[in-house]
C-alpha positions in Angstrom: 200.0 230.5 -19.7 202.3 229.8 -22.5 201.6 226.2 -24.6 204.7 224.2 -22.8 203.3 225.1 -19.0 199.6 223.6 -20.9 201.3 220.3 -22.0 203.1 219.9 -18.6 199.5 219.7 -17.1 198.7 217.5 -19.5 201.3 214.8 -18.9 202.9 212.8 -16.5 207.0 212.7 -15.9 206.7 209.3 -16.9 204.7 209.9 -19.9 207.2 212.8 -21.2 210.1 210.1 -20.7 208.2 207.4 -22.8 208.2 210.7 -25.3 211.2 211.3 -25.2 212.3 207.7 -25.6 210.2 206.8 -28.7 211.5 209.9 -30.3 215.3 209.2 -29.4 214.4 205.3 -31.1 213.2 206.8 -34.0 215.7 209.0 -34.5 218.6 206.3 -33.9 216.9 203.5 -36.1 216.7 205.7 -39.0 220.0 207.0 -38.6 221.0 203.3 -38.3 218.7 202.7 -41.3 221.1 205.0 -43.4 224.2 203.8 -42.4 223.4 200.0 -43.1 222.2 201.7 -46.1 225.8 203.0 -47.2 227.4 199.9 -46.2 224.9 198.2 -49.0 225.5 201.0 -51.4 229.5 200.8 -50.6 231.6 199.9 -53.3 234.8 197.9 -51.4 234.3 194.8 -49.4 235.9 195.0 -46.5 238.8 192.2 -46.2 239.1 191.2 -42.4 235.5 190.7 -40.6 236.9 191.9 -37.1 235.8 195.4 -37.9 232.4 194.8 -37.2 233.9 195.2 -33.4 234.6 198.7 -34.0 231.6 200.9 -32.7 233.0 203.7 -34.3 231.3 202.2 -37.6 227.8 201.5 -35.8 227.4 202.9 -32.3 223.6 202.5 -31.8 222.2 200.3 -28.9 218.8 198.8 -29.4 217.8 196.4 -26.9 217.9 192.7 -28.1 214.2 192.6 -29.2 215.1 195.9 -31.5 217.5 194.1 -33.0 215.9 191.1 -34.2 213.0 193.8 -35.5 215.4 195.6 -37.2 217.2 192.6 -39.4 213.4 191.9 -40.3 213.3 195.1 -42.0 216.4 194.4 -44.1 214.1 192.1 -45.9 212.9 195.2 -48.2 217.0 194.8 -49.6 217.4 191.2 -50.4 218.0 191.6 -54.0 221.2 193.8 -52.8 224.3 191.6 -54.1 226.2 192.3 -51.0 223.0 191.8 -49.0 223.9 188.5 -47.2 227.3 189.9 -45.8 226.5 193.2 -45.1 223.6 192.7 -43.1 225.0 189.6 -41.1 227.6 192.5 -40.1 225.3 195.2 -39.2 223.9 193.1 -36.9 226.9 191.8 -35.3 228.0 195.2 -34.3 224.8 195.8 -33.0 225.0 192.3 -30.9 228.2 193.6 -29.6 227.0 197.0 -28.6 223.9 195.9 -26.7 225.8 193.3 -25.0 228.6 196.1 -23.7 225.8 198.0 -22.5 224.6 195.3 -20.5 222.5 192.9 -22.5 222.2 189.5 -23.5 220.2 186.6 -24.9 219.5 187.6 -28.0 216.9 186.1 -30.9 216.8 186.2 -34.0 214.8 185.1 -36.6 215.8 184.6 -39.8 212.7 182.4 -41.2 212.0 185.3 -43.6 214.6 185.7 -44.8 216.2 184.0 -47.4 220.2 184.8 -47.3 221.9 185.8 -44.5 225.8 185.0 -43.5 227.7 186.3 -40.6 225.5 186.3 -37.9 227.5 187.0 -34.5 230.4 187.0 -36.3 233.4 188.2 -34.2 231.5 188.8 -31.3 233.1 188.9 -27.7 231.4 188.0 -24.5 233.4 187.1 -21.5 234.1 183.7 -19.7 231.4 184.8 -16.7 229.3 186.0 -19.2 229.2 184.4 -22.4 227.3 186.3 -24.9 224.6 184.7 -25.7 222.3 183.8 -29.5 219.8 181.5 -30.5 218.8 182.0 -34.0 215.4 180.2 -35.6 215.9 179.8 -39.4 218.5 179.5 -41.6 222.3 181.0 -41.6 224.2 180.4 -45.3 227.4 180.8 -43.8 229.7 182.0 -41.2 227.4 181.7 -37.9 229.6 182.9 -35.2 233.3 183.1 -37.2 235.8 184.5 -34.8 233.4 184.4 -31.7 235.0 184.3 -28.7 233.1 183.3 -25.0 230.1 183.3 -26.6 227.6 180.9 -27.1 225.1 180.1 -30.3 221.8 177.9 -30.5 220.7 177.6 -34.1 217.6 175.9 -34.9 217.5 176.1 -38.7 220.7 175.3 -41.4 223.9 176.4 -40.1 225.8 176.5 -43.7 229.3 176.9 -43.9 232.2 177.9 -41.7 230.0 177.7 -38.5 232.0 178.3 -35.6 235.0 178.9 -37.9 238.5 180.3 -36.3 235.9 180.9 -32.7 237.7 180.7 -29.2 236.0 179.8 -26.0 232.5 179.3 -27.5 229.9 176.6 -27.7 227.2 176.0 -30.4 224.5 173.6 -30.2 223.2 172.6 -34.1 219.9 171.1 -34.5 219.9 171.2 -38.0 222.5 170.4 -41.0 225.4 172.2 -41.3 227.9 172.7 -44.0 231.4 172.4 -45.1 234.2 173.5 -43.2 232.2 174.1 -39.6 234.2 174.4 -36.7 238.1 174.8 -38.8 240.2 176.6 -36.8 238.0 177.0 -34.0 240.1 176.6 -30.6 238.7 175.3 -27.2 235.0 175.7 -28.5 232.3 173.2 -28.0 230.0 171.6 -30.9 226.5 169.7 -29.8 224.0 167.9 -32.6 221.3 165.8 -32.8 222.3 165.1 -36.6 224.4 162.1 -36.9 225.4 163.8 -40.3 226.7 166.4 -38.5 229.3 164.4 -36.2 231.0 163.2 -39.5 231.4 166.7 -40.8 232.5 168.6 -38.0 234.8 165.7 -36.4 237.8 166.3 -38.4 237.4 170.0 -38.0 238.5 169.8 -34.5 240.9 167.9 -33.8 243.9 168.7 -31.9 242.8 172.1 -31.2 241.4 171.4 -27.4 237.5 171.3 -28.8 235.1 169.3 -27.6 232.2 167.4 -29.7 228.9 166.1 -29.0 226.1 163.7 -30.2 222.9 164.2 -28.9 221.4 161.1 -29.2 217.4 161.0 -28.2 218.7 163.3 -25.5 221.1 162.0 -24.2 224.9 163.8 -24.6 227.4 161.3 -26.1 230.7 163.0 -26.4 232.4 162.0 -29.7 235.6 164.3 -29.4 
């Protein structure tokens, strides 16, 4: 009996699919290792961040705990100059993949990790299914720029140009954020629990159809 007949006595269906799978993750994170890679190594920066939509640049799918694991690994290229944007965009693509192949809530964590901008930037979910991220840690700029139907949960520092230029989205800061969060965002909603925050964001908003709130011990006090 040749070896292949052996090993199919050896193992279950099952077993050979979980095989098969680990192998077929292996191969796609390193291929996605070397192509976040380039991007890093790249010598233009690209101009208009609604690329990142294009899954002709990154068409992996890793499942929502994947892709938190993988932005820990990016650690290893912090001293990269273009670190903080390139990464932030990596991962958006890969938010935006996942979520057209079906899933949703994603985590991230960026406690480790000491500069990262762009997270979910340019994402799209739909109005039945807003796409969904909570991040734990800080963001230096750009959480969720150009969104649309989507919706963010930040626990750490939201920087600059949060929620910038989003449509349809809603983001719900419990720590500081910087200057210019929410300009240009349209029919998006802002939640805080940092008075500091109300005064920042407030004149953001207005007259664009956006709604702001101040979460006072709890309770939702809309301010806009």
């Amino acid at each position: 009996m040749n070896q292949f007949a052996d090993f199919l006595k050896v193992y279950k269906a099952d077993e050979l699919d979980l095989v098969r799978a680990v192998s077929v993750a292996d191969a796609t994170y390193s291929e996605l290792m070397r192509k976040y890679e380039d991007h890093l190594k790249s010598i233009e920066r690209p101009s208009n961040l609604h690329f990142v939509c294009d899954n002709k640049i990154i068409a992996e799918i890793l499942t929502p705990a994947e892709i938190n694991s993988f932005l820990q690994a990016t650690q290893q290229y912090e001293v990269n100059r273009k670190y903080s944007w390139e990464t932030g965009i990596i991962i958006s693509c890969l938010l935006q993949n996942s979520y057209n192949y079906g899933y949703n809530d994603f985590h991230l964590n960026t406690k480790a990790l000491s500069n990262i901008s762009n997270l979910g930037a340019c994402v799209i979910g739909t109005e039945d299914n807003p796409l969904s991220v909570a991040v734990q840690g800080d963001i230096v700029s750009s959480l969720g720029h150009g969104a649309q139907y989507s919706n963010f949960n930040s626990s750490g520092t939201a920087g600059d140009l949060c929620g910038s230029k989003a449509r349809y989205s809603s983001f719900t800061l419990d720590r500081s954020v910087g200057e210019r969060c929410g300009e240009g965002a349209i029919y998006c909603t802002f939640k805080t629990s940092v008075w500091e925050n109300v005064e920042k964001i407030r004149g953001n908003l207005s007259g664009f159809s956006n709604t702001l709130i101040y979460i006072n011990n709890g309770k939702e006090v809309r301010i806009i």
